[in-house]
Every structure is written in structure tokens, then in C-alpha cells.
TIDO-949908 format. One record per residue: residue number from 1; y, z, x of N, C-alpha, C, O in turn. Coordinates in Angstrom, 1 decimal. Example, Ala and Ser with C-alpha at 12.3 -4.5 7.8 and 13.67 -1.06 7.14 Angstrom:
{num: 1 | n.y: -5.7 | n.z: 7.8 | n.x: 13.2 | ca.y: -4.5 | ca.z: 7.8 | ca.x: 12.3 | c.y: -3.3 | c.z: 7.8 | c.x: 13.2 | o.y: -3.3 | o.z: 8.5 | o.x: 14.2}
{num: 2 | n.y: -2.2 | n.z: 7.1 | n.x: 12.8 | ca.y: -1.1 | ca.z: 7.1 | ca.x: 13.7 | c.y: 0.0 | c.z: 7.9 | c.x: 12.9 | o.y: 1.1 | o.z: 8.0 | o.x: 13.4}
This chain:
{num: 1 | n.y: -1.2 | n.z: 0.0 | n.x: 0.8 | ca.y: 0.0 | ca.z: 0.0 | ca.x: 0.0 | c.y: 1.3 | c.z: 0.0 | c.x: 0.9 | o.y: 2.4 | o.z: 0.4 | o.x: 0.6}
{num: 2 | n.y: 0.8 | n.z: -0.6 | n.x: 2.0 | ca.y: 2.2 | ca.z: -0.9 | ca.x: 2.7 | c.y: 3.5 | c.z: -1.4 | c.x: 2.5 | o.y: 4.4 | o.z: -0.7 | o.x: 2.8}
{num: 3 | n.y: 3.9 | n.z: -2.9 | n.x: 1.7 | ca.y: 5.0 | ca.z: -2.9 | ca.x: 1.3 | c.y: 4.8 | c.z: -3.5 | c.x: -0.3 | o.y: 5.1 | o.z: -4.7 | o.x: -0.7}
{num: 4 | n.y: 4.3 | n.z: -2.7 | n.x: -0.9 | ca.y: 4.5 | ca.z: -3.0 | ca.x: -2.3 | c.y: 5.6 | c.z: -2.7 | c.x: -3.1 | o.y: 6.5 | o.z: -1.9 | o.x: -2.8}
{num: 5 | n.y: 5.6 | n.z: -3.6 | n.x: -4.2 | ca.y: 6.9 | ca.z: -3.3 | ca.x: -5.0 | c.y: 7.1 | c.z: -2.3 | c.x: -6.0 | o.y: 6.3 | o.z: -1.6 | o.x: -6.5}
{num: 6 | n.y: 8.3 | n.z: -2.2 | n.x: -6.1 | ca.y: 8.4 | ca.z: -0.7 | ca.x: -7.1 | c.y: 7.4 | c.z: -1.1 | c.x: -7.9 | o.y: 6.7 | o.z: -0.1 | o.x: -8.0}
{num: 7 | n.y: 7.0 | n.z: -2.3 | n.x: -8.8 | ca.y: 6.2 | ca.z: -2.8 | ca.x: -10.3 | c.y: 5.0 | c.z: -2.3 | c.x: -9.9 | o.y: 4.3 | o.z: -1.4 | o.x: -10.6}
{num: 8 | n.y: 4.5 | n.z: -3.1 | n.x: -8.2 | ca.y: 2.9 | ca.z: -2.4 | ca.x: -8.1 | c.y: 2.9 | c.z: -1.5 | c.x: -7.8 | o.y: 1.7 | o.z: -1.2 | o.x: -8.0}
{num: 9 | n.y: 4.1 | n.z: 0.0 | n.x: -7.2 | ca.y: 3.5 | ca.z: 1.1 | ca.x: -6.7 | c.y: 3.3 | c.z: 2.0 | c.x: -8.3 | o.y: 2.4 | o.z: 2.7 | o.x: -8.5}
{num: 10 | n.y: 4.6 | n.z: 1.6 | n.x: -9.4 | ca.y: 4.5 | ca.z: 2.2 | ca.x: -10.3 | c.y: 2.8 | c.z: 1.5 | c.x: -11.5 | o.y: 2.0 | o.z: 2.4 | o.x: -11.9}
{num: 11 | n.y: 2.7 | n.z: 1.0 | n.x: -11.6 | ca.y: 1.5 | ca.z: -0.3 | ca.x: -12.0 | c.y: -0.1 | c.z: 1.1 | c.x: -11.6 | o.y: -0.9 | o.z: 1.7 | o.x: -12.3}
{num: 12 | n.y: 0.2 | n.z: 1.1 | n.x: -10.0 | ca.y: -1.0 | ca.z: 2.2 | ca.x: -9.4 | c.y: -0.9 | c.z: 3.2 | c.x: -9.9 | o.y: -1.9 | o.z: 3.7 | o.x: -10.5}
{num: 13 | n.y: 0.4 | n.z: 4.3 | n.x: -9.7 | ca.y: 0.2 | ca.z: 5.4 | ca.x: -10.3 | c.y: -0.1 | c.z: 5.8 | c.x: -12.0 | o.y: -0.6 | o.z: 6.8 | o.x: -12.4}
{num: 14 | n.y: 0.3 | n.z: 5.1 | n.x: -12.5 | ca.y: -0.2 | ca.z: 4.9 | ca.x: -14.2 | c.y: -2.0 | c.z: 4.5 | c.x: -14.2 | o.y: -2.9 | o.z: 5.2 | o.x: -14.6}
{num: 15 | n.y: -2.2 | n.z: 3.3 | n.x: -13.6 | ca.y: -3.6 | ca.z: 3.0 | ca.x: -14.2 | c.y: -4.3 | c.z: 3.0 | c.x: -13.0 | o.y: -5.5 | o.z: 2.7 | o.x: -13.3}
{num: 16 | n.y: -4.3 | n.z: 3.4 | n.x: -11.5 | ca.y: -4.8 | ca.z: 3.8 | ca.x: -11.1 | c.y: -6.5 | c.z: 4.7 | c.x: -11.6 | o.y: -6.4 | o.z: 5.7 | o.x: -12.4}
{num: 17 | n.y: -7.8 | n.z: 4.5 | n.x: -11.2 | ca.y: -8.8 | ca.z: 5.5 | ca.x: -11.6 | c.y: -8.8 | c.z: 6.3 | c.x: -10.5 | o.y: -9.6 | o.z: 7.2 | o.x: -10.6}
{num: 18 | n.y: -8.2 | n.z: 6.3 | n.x: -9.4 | ca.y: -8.2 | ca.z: 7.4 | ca.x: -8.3 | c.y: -7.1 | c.z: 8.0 | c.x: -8.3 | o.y: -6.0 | o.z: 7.5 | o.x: -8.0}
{num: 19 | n.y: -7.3 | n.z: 9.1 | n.x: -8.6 | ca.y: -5.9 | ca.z: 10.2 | ca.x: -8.4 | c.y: -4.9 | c.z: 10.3 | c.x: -6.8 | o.y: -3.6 | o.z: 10.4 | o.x: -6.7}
{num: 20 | n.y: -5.9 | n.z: 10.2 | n.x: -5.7 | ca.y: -5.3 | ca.z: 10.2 | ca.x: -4.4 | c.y: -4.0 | c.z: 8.9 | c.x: -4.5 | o.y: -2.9 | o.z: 8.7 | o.x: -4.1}
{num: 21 | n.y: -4.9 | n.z: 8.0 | n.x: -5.3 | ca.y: -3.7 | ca.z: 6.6 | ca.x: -5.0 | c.y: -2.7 | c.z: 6.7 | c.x: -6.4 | o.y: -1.7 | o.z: 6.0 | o.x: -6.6}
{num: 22 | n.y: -3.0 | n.z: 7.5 | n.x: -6.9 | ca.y: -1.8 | ca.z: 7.6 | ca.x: -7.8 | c.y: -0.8 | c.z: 8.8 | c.x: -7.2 | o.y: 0.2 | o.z: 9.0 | o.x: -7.8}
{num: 23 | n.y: -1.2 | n.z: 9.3 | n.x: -6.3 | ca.y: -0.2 | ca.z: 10.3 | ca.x: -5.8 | c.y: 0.5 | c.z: 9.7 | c.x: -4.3 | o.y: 1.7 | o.z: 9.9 | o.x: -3.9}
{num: 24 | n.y: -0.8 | n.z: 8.7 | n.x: -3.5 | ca.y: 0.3 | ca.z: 8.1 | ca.x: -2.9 | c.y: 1.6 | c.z: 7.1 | c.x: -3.8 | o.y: 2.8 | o.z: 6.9 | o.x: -3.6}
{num: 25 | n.y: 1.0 | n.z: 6.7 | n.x: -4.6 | ca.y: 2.0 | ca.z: 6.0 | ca.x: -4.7 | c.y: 2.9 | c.z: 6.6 | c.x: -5.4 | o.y: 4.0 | o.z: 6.1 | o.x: -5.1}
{num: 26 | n.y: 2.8 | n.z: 7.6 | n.x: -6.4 | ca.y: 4.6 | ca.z: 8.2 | ca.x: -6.4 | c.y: 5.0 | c.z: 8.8 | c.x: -5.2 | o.y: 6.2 | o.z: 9.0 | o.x: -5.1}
{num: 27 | n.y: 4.3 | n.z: 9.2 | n.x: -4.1 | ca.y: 4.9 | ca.z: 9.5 | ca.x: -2.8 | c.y: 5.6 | c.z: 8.5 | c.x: -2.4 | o.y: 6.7 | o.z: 8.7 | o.x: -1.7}
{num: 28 | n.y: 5.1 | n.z: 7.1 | n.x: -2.8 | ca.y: 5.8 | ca.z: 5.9 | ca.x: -1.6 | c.y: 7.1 | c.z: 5.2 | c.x: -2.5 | o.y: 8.1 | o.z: 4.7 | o.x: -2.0}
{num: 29 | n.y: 6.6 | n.z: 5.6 | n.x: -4.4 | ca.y: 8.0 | ca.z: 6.0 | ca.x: -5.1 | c.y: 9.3 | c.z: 6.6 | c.x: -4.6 | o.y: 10.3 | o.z: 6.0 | o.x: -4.1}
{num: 30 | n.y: 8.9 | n.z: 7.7 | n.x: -4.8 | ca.y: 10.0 | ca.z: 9.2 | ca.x: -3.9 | c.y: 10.5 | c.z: 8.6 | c.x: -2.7 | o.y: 11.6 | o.z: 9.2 | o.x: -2.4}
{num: 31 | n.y: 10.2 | n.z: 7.9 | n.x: -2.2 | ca.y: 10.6 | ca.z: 7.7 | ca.x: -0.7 | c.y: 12.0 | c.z: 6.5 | c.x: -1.0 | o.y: 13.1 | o.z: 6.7 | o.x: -0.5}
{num: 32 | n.y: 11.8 | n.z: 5.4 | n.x: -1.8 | ca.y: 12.6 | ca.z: 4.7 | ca.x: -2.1 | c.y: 14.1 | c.z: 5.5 | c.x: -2.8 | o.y: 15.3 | o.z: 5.3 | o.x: -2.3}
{num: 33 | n.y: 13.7 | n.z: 6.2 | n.x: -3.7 | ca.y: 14.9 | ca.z: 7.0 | ca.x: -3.8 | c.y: 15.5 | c.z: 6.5 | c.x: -4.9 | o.y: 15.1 | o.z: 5.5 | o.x: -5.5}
{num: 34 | n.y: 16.6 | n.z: 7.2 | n.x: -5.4 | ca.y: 17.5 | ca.z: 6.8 | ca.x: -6.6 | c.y: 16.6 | c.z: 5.4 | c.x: -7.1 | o.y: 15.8 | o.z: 5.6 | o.x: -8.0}
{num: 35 | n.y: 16.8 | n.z: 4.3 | n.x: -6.7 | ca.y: 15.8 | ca.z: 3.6 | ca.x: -7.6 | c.y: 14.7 | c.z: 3.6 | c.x: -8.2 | o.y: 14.5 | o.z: 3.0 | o.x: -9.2}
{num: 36 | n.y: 14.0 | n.z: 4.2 | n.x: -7.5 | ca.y: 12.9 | ca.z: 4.7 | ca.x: -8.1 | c.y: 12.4 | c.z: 5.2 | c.x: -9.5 | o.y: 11.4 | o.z: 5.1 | o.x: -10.2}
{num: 37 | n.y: 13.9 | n.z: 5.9 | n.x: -9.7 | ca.y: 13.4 | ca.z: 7.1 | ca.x: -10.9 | c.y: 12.9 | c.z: 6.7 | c.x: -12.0 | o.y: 12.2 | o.z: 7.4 | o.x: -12.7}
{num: 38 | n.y: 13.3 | n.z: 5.5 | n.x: -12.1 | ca.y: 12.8 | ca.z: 5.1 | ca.x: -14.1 | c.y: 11.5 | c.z: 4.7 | c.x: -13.8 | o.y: 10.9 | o.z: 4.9 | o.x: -14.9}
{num: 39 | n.y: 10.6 | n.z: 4.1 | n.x: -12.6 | ca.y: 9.2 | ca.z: 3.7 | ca.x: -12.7 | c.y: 8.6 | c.z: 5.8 | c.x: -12.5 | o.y: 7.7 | o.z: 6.2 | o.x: -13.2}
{num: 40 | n.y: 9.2 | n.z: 6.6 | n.x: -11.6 | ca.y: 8.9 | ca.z: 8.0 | ca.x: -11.9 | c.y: 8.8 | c.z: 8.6 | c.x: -13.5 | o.y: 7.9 | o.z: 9.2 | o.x: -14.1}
{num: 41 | n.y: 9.9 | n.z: 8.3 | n.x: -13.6 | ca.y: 9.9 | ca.z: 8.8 | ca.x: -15.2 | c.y: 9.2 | c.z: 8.1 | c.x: -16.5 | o.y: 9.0 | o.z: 8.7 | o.x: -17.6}
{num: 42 | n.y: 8.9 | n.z: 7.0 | n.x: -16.2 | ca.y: 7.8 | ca.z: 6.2 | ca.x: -16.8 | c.y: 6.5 | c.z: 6.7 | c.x: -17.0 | o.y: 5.8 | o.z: 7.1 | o.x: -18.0}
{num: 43 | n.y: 6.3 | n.z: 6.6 | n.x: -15.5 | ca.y: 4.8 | ca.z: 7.8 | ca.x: -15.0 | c.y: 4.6 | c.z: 8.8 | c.x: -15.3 | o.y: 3.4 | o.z: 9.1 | o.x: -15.6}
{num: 44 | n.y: 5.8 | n.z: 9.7 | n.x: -15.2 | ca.y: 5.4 | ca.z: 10.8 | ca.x: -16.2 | c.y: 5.3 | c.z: 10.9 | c.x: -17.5 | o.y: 4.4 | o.z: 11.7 | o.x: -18.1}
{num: 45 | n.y: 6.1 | n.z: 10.3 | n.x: -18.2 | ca.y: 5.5 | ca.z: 9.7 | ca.x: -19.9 | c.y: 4.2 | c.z: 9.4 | c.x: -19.8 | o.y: 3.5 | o.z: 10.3 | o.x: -20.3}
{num: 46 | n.y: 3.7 | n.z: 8.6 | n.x: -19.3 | ca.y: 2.3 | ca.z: 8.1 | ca.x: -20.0 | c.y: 0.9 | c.z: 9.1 | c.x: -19.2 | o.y: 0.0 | o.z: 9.6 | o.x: -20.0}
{num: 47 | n.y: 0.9 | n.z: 9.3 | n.x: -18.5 | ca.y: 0.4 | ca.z: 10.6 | ca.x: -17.6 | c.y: -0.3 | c.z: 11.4 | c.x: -18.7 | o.y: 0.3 | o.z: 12.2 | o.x: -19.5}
{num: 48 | n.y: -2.0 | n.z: 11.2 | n.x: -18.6 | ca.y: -1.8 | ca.z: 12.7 | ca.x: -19.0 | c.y: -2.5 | c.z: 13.8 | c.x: -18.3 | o.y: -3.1 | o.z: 14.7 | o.x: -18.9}
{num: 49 | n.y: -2.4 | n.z: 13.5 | n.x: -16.7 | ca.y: -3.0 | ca.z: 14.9 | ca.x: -16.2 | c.y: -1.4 | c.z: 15.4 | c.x: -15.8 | o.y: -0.3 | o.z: 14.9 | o.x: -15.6}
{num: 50 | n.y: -2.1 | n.z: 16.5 | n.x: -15.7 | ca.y: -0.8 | ca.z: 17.8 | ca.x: -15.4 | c.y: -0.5 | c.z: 17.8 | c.x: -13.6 | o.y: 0.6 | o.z: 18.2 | o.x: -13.1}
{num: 51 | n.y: -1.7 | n.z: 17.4 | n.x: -13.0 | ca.y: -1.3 | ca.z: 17.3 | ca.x: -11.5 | c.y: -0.7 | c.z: 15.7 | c.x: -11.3 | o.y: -0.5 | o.z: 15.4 | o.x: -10.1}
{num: 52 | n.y: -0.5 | n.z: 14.8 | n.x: -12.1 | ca.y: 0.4 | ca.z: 13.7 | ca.x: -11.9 | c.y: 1.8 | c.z: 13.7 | c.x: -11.9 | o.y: 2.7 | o.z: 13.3 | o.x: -11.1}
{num: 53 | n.y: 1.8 | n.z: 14.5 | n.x: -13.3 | ca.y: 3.6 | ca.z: 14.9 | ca.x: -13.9 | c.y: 3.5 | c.z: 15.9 | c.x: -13.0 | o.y: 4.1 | o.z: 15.3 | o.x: -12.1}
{num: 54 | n.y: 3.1 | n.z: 17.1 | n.x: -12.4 | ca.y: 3.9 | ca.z: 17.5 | ca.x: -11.4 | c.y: 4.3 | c.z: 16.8 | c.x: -10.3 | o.y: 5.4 | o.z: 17.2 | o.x: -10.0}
{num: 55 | n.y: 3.9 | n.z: 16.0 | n.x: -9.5 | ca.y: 3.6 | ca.z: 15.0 | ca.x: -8.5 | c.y: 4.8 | c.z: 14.3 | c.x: -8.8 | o.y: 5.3 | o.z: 13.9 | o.x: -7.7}
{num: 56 | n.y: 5.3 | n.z: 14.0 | n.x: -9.7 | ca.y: 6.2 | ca.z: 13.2 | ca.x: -10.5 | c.y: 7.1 | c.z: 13.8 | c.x: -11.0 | o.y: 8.1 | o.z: 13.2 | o.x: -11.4}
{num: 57 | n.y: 7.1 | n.z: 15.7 | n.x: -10.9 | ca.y: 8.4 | ca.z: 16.5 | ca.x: -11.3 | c.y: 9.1 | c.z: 16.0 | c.x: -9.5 | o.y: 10.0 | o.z: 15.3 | o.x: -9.0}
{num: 58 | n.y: 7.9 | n.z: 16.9 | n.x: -9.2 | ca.y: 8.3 | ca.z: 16.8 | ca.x: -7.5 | c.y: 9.2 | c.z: 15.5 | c.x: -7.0 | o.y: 10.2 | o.z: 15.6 | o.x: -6.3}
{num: 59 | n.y: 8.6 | n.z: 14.3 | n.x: -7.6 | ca.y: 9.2 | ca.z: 13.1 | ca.x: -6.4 | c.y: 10.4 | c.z: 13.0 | c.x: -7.3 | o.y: 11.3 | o.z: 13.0 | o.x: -6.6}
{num: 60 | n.y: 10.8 | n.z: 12.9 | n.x: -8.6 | ca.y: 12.1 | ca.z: 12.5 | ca.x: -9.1 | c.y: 13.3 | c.z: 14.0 | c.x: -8.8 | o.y: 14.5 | o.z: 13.8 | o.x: -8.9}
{num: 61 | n.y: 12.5 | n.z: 15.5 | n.x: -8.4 | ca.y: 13.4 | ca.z: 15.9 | ca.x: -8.1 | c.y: 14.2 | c.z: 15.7 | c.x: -6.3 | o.y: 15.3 | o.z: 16.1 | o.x: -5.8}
{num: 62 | n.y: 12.8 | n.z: 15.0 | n.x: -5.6 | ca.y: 12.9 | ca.z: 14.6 | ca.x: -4.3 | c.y: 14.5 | c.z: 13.3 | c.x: -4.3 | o.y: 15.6 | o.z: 13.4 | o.x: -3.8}
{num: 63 | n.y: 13.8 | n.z: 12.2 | n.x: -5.1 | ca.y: 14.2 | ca.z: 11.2 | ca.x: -5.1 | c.y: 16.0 | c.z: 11.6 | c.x: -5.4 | o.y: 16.8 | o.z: 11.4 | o.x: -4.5}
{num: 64 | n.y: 16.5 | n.z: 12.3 | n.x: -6.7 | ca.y: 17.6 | ca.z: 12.9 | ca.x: -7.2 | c.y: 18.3 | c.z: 13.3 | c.x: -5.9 | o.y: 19.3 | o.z: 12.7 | o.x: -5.6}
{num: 65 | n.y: 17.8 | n.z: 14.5 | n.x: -5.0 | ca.y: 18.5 | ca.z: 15.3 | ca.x: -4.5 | c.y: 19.2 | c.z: 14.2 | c.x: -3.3 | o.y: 20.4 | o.z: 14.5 | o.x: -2.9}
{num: 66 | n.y: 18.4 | n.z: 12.8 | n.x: -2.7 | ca.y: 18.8 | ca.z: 12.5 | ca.x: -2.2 | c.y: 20.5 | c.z: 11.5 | c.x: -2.5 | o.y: 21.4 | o.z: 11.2 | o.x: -1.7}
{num: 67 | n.y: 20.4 | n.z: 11.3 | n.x: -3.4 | ca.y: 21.8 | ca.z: 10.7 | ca.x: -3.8 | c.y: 22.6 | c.z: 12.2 | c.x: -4.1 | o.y: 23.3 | o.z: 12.1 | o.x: -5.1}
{num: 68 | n.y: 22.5 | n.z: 13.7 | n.x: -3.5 | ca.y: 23.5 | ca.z: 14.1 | ca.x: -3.9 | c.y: 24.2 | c.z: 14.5 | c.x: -2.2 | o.y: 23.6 | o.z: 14.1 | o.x: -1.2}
{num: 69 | n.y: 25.2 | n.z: 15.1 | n.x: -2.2 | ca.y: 25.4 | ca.z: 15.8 | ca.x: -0.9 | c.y: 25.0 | c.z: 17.2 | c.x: -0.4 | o.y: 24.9 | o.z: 18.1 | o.x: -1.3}
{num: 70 | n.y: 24.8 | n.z: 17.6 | n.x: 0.8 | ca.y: 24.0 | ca.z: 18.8 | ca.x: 0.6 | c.y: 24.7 | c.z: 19.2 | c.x: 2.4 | o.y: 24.8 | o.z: 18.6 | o.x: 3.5}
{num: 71 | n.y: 25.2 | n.z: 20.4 | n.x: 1.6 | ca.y: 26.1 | ca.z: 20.9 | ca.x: 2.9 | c.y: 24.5 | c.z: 21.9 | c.x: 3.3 | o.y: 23.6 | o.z: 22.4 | o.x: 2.7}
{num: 72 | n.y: 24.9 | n.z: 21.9 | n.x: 4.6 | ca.y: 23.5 | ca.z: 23.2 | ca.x: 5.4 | c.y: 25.0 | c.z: 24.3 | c.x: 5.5 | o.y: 26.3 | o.z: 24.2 | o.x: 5.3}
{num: 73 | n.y: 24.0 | n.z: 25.4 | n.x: 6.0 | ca.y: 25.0 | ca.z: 26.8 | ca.x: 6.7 | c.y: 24.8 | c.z: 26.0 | c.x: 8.1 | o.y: 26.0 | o.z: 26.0 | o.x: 8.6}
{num: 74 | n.y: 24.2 | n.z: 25.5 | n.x: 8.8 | ca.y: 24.5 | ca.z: 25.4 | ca.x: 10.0 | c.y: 25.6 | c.z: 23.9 | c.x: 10.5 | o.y: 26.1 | o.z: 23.6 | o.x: 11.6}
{num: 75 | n.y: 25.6 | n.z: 23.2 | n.x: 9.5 | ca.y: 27.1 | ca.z: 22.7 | ca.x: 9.4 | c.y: 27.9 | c.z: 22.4 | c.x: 9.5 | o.y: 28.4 | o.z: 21.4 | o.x: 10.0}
{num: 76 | n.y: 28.3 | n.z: 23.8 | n.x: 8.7 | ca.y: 29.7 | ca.z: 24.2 | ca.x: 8.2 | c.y: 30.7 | c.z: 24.9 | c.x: 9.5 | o.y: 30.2 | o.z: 25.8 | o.x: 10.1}
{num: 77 | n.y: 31.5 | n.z: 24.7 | n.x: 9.7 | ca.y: 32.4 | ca.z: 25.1 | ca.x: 11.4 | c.y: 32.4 | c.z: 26.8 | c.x: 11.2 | o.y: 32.6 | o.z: 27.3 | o.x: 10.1}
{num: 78 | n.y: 32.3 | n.z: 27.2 | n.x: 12.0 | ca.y: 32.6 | ca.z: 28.6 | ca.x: 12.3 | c.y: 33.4 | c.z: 29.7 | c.x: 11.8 | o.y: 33.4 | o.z: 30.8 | o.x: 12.3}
């Protein structure tokens, strides 16, 4: 699943019969970022195990945090 498209990574984690490839592939989701989110949130609609949609809380809260700004304490000047 090297360079698949958002259609095929989202495509695997929905109908996927192996769980590991439905979790790489919202991993390789999450990685893309803000774009991502609507084939994430897709996946978690139709989903119905509970270790997918968390998999899928996880990467759209991954995916999210990265379009925000995020100050550290180590930073911030003295």
C-alpha cells in the first residue's frame, strides 16, 4: 500500500476482511492529514467494529490536530 489513493486507502479500510490492513490503512489515511478526514469519517460511519472507529477516532483526531498550531513550553522564550 505504498502509494495508494485516498479512494483505495479508504476503499481497504471499509471492505477490507483483514483488520491489520484496515488499520494500516487509516494509519496511511492519518498521515495525509486535513484531507483525509471525510474518507476517515466515512469509515467510521460504516464500521461496525469498535476497534476500527477507534482507530478512526485516533487518526481524525491525529489528522485535525495537525492543521492546528501547537505552541510546546520549550518554545516559548524565557
Amino acid at each position: 500500500m505504498s502509494d495508494k489513493s485516498l479512494w483505495e486507502l479508504k476503499e481497504a479500510a471499509k471492505w477490507s476482511s483483514n483488520p491489520q490492513e484496515k488499520k494500516e490503512a487509516i494509519k496511511r489515511l492519518s498521515a495525509r492529514g486535513v484531507e483525509a478526514l471525510p474518507s476517515l469519517e466515512e469509515i467510521m460511519r460504516v464500521t461496525a467494529y469498535d476497534d476500527i472507529k477507534a482507530a478512526c477516532i485516533d487518526a481524525i483526531r491525529s489528522a485535525s490536530s495537525e492543521g492546528k498550531a501547537q505552541v510546546k513550553l520549550a518554545d516559548l522564550p524565557p
